[in-house]
C-alpha positions as CSV (number, residue, x, y, z in Angstrom):
1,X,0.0,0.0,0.0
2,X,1.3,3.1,-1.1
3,X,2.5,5.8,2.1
4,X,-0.3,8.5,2.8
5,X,0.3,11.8,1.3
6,X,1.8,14.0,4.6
7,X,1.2,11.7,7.3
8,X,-2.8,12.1,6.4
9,X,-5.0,9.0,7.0
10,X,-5.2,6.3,4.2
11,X,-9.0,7.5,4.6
12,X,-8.0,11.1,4.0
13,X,-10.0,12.6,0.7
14,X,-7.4,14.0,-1.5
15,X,-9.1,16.5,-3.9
16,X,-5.7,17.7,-5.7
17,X,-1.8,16.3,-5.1
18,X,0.0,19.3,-6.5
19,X,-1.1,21.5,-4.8
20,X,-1.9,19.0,-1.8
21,X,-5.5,19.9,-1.0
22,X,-7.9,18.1,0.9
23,X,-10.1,16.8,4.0
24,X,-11.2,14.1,6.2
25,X,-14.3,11.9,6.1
26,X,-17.4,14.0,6.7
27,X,-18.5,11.4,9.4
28,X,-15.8,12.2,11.2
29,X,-15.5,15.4,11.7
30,X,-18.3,15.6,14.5
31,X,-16.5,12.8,16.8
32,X,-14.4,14.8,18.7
33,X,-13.6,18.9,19.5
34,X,-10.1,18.2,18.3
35,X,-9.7,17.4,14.9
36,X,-6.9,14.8,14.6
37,X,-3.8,16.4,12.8
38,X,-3.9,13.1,10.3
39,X,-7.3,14.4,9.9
40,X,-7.1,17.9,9.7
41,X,-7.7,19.7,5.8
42,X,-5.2,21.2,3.9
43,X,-6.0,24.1,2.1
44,X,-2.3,24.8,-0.1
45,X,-2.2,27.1,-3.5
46,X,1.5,26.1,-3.8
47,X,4.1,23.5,-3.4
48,X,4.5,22.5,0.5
49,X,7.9,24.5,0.7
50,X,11.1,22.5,2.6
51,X,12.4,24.9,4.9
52,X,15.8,24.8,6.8
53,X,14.7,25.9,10.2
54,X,18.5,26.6,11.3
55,X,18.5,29.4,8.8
56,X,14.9,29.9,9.1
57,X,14.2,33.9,10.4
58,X,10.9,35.5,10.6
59,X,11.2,39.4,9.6
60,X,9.2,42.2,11.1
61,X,9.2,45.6,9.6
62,X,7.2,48.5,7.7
63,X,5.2,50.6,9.9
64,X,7.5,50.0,13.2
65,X,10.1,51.4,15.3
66,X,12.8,48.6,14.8
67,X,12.9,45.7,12.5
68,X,13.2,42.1,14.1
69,X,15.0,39.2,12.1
70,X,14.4,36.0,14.8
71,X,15.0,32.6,14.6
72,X,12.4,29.6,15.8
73,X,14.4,29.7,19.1
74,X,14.3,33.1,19.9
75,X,10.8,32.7,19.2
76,X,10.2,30.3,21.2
77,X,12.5,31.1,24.0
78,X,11.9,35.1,24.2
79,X,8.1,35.5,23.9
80,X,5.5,33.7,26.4
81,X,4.2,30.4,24.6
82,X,0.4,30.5,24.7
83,X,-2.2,28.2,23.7
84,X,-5.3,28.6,21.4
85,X,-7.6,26.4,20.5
86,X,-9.1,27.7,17.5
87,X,-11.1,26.4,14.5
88,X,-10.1,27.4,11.0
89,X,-12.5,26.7,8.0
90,X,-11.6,27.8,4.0
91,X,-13.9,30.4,2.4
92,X,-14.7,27.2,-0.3
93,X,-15.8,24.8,2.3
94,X,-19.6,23.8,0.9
95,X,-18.8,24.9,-2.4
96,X,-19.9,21.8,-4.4
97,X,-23.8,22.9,-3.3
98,X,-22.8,26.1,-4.8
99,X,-21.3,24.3,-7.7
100,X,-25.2,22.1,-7.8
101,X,-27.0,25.6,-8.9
102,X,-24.2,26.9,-11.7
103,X,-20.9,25.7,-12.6
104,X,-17.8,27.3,-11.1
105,X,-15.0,26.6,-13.2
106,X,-11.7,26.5,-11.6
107,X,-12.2,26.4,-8.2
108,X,-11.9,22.8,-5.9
109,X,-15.2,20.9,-4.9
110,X,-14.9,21.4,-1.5
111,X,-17.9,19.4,0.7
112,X,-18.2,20.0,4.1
113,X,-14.6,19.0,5.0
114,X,-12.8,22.0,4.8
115,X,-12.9,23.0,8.5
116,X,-11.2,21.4,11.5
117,X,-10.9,22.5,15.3
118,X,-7.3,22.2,16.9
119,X,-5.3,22.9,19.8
120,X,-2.5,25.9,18.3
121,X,0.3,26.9,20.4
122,X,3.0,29.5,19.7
123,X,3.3,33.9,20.8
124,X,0.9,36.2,20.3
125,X,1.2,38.5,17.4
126,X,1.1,41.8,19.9
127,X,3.9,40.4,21.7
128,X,6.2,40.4,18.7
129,X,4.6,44.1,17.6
130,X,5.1,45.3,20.8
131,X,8.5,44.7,21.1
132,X,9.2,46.2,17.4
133,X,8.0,49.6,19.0
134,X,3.9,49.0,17.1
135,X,1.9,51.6,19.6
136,X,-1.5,49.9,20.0
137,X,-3.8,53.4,20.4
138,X,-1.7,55.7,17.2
139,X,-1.6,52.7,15.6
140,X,-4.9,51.0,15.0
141,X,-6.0,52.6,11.2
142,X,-3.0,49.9,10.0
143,X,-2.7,46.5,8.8
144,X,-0.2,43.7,9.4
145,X,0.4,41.7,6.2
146,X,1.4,38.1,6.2
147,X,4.1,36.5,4.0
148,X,5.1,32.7,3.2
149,X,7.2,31.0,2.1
150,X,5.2,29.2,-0.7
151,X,5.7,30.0,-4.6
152,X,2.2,30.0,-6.5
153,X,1.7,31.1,-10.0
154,X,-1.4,33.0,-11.2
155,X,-2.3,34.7,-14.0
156,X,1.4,34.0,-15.4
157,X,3.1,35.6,-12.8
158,X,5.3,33.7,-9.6
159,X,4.7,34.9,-6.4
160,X,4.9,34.4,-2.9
161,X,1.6,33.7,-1.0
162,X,0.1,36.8,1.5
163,X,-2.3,38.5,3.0
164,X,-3.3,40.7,5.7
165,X,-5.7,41.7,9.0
166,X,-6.4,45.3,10.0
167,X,-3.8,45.4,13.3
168,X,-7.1,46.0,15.6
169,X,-7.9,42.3,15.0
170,X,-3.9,41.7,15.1
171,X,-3.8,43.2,18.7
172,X,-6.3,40.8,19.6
173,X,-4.9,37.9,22.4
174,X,-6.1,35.3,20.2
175,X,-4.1,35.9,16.9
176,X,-0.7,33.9,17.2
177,X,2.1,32.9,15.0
178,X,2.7,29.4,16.1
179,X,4.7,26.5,16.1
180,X,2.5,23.9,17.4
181,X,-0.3,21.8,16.7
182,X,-2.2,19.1,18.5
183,X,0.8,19.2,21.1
184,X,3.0,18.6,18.1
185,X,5.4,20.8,16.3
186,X,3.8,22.0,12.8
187,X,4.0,19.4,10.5
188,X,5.0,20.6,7.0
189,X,1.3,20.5,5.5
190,X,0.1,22.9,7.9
191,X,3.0,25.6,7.8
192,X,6.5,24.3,9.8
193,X,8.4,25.9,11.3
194,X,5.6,29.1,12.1
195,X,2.3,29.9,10.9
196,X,-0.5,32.8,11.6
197,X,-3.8,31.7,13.2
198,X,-6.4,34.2,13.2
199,X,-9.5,32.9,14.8
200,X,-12.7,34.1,13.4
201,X,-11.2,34.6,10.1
202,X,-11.6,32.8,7.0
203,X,-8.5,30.5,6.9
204,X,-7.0,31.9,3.9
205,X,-5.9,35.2,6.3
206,X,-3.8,32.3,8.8
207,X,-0.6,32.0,6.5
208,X,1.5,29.0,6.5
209,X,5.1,29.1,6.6
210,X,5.3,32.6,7.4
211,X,8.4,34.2,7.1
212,X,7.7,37.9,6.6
213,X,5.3,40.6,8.8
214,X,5.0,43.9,7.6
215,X,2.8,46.7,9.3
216,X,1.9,48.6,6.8
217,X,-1.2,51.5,5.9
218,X,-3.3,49.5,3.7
219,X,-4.1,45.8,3.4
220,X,-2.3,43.6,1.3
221,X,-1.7,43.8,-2.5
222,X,-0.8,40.6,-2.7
223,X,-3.1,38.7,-5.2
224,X,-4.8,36.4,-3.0
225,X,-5.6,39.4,-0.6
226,X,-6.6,42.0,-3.3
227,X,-8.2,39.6,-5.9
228,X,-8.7,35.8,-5.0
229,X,-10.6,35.8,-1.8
230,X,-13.5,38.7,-2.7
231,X,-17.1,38.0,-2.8
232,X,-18.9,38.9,-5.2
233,X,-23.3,39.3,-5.9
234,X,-25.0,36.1,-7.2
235,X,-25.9,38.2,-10.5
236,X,-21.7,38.7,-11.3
237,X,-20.2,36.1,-13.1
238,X,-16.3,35.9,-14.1
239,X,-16.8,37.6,-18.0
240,X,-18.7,41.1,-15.9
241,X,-16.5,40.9,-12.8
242,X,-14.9,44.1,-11.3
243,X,-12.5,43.1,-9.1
244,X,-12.7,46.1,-7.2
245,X,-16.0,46.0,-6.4
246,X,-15.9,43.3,-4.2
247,X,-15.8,42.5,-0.6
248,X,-12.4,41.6,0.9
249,X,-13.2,38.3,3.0
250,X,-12.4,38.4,6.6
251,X,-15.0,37.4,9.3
252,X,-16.6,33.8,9.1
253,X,-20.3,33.9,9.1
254,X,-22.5,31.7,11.1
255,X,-22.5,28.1,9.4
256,X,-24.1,24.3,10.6
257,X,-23.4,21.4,9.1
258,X,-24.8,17.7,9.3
259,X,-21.8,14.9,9.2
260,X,-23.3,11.7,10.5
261,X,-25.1,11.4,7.3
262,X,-24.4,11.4,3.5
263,X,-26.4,12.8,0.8
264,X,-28.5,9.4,-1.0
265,X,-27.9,7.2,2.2
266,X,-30.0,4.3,2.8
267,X,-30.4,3.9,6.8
268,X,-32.4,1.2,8.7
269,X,-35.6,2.3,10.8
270,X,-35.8,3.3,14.3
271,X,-33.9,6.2,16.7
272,X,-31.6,8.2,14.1
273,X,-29.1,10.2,15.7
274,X,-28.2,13.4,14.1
275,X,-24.4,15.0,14.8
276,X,-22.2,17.4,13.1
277,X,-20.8,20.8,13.8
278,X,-21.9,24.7,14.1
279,X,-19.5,27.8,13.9
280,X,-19.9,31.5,14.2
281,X,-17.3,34.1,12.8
282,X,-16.1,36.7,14.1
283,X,-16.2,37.1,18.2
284,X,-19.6,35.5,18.1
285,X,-20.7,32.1,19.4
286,X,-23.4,29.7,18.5
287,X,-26.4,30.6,20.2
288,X,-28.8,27.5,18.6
289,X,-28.9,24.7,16.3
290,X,-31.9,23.6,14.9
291,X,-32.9,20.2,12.8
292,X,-35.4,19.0,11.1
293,X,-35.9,15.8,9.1
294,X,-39.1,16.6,6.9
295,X,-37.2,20.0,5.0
296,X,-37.8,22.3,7.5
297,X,-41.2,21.5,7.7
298,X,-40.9,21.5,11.7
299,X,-37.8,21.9,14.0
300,X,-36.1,20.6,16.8
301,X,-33.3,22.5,19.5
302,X,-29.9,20.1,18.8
303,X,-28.1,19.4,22.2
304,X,-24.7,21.1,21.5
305,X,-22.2,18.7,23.2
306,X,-19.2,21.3,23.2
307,X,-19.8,24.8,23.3
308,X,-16.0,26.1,23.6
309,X,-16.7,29.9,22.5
310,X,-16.6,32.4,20.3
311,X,-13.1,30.6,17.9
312,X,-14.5,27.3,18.1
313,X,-16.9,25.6,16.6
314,X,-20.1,23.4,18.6
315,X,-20.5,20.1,17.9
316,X,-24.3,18.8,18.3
317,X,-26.6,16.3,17.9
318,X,-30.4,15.8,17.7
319,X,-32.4,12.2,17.6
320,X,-35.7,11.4,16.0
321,X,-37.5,8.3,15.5
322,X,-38.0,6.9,11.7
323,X,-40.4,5.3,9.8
324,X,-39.4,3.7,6.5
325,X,-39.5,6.2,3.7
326,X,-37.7,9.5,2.4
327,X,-36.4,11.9,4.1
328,X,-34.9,15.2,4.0
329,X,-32.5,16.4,6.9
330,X,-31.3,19.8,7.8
331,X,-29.8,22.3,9.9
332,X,-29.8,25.8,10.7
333,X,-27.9,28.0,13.6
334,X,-28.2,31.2,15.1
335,X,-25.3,33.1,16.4
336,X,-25.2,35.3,19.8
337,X,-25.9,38.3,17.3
338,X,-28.9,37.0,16.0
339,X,-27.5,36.2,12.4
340,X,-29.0,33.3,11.1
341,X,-28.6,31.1,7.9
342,X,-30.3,31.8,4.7
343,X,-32.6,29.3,3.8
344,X,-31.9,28.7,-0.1
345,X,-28.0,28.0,-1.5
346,X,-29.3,29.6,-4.6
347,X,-29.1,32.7,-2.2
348,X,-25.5,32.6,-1.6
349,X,-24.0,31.4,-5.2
350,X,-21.4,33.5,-6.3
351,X,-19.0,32.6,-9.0
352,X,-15.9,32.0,-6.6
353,X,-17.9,29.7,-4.7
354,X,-17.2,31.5,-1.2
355,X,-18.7,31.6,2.3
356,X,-21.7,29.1,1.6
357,X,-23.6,29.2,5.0
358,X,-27.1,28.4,3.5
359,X,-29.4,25.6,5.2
360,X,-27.4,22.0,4.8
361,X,-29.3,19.4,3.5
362,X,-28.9,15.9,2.8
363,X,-31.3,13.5,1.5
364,X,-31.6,10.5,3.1
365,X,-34.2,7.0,2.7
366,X,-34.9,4.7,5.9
367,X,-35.8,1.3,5.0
């Protein structure tokens, strides 16, 4: 048998070897709050860079009163090592129900699996900014943009992989740069030796391999920054697009999702148990899950079994009692802000395929 790609599970769906992209078994991801690192997705736009960590150096400058060059160790060894448990989820996850309304060329078929929940430990960002002189009150109109070490290629051009959060968020105690995952050093899918999280963030704004931070008066320019990871109306389409005109993606919005059960299963009768996983962006939490198994005909509260705050997703589960026949499952949330799903996907299509929160559904028949 041929060696898993990364150290990922032989059961690990692989959606694209070069770049590595991919994500665990959807009825998996609702079995525990930590999402096994052999589990966890990959979301990559480039080649997984090899990096020499004894002449790795992370670089701060722009917008600062000194520059900092440090290696892992001084890292490690001069700023307080904090832990975060955080969930990260790609702007595509869901995009194959987006991709069920209209094509969208281009982009990968991401079901529910691009999310996962882990235990990150490294420094906090402000504790590196602070020390290269970044004043917190003057400073908070700026933006720290994140650089990697990964080579992509778009629109004929090589570049290096970035983008940037508005230092406000930065400051935050929950954005780190770090070096552990699961209790484990990075492994090299998921950005070794030091990476960005950014909780409440699409995942695209945690770099991997990050080598470079620069505080600087506007976001990034970087392409992924200032032209991949915009949404865009349902009524745009790639030949009208203004890039401009689009929304920079930064905050998650509130999502649910159903794992235990796959779209065309056939189940036997009796008590049904429902599971899968909620999430709210931003510095909101999930207030309420609701399920239904006759298409939102009538509802049910799910009993969230971790609720671990405002970066981390809830894991829930309902139960009902079928009959033989047909049956139509879904789930909605609501998040401490009131913001709720919208009820149609056809609501949410846009030609990049980003930030599908509409109801999940999945069809199932009980014999």
């Amino acid at each position: 048998m041929a060696k898993p790609l990364f150290d990922k599970r032989p059961d690990f769906a692989v959606r694209q070897v070069n770049p590595f992209n991919g994500g665990p078994p959807p009825r998996l991801l609702g079995q525990s709050l930590i999402t096994p690192t052999d589990l966890f997705f990959v979301r990559s736009h480039g080649d997984i860079p090899e990096v020499d960590v004894d002449s790795y150096r992370l670089e701060i400058n722009g917008r600062v009163l000194k520059t900092l060059s440090l290696s892992l160790e001084e890292i490690k060894n001069n700023f307080e090592r904090v832990t975060v448990p955080a969930t990260l989820q790609c702007a595509g996850n869901r995009r194959e129900e987006l991709m069920a309304v209209q094509p969208i060329p281009n982009e990968l078929p991401w079901g529910v699996d691009a999310i996962g929940h882990a235990a990150w430990a490294g420094i906090r960002l402000r504790d590196v900014l602070a020390v290269a002189g970044v004043e917190s009150e003057a400073d908070l109109h700026l933006h720290v943009e994140f650089d990697g070490l990964d080579e992509v290629e778009r629109l004929g051009k090589q570049f290096r992989y970035g983008g940037s959060i508005p230092l406000a968020k930065g400051l935050g105690p929950e954005v780190i740069l770090a070096y552990e995952m699961n209790g484990e050093p990075l492994a090299p899918a998921h950005g070794f030796p030091l990476r960005a999280i950014v909780p409440g963030y699409i995942g695209a704004r945690s770099a991997k391999w990050l080598d470079r931070i620069t505080v600087q008066d506007e976001p990034s320019h970087n392409y992924f920054q200032r032209h991949a990871y915009r949404l865009f109306a349902p009524h745009v389409h790639a030949e009208t697009v203004k890039w401009e005109e689009g929304v920079m993606l930064s905050e998650m919005n509130v999502t649910s999702v159903i794992c235990s059960h796959q779209e065309g299963e056939q189940i036997h009768s009796g008590t049904v148990t429902l599971q899968g996983y909620a999430l709210a962006g931003g510095e909101r939490e999930v207030a309420r899950v609701d399920v239904s198994c006759n298409g939102g005909e009538s509802w049910v509260h799910a009993e969230l079994i971790h609720n671990a705050g405002c970066w981390a997703w809830t894991l829930w589960k309902a139960n009902f009692g079928l009959k033989p026949g047909k049956y139509q499952l879904v789930v909605r949330a609501m998040d401490t802000s009131g913001n709720t799903q919208p009820q149609d996907v056809s609501q949410v299509w846009n030609f990049k395929g980003y930030m599908n929160n509409a109801w999940h559904r999945v069809n199932i028949e009980v014999g």
